[in-house]
C-alpha positions, -999 to +999 in steps of 0.1 A: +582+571+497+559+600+502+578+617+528+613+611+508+599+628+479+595+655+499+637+661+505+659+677+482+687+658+471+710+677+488+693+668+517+697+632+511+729+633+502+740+653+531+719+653+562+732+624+582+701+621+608+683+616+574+708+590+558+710+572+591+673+568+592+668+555+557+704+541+557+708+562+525+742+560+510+761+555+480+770+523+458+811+513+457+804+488+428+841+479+440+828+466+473+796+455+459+780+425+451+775+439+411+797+464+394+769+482+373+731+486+370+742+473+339+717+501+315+729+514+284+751+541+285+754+538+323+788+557+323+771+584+305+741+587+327+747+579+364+772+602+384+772+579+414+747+551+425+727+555+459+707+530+479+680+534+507+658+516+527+621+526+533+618+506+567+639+487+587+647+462+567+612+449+561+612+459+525+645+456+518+665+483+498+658+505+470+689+509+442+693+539+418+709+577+410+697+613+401+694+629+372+691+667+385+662+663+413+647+628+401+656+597+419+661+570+390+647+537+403+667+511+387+661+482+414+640+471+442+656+449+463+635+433+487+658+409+501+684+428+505+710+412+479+730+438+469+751+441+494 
């Protein structure tokens, strides 16, 4: 986690060496397991849903969106569910 913190979000979002390592990408809740975070006022609030992983598959996934430059944690997934 330390060393993601350390990215901006455009970096995230657009450098694929970094989204391959982390398998970062974005959520289609149409091709999803779910079809929300289900929070309040999700449609307000989250522009697009992402998911990473911190290892290989060891600690599963971690589910969420930005607000500006903070990651929003709104799941941990450690067995990979969402899917």
């Amino acid at each position: 986690m330390k060393g993601i913190s350390s990215h901006t979000v455009q970096r995230l979002c657009s450098s694929y060496d970094k989204r391959d390592t982390l398998r970062f990408h974005d959520i289609d809740w149409d091709r999803s397991t779910e079809k929300s975070f289900g929070i309040p006022k999700e449609d307000e609030i989250v522009d697009k849903p992402w998911q990473f992983a911190i290892s290989v598959n060891e600690h599963g996934r971690i589910h969420g969106f930005f607000i500006g430059n903070v990651f929003n944690v709104v799941w941990f997934d450690p067995n990979h569910q969402l899917c």
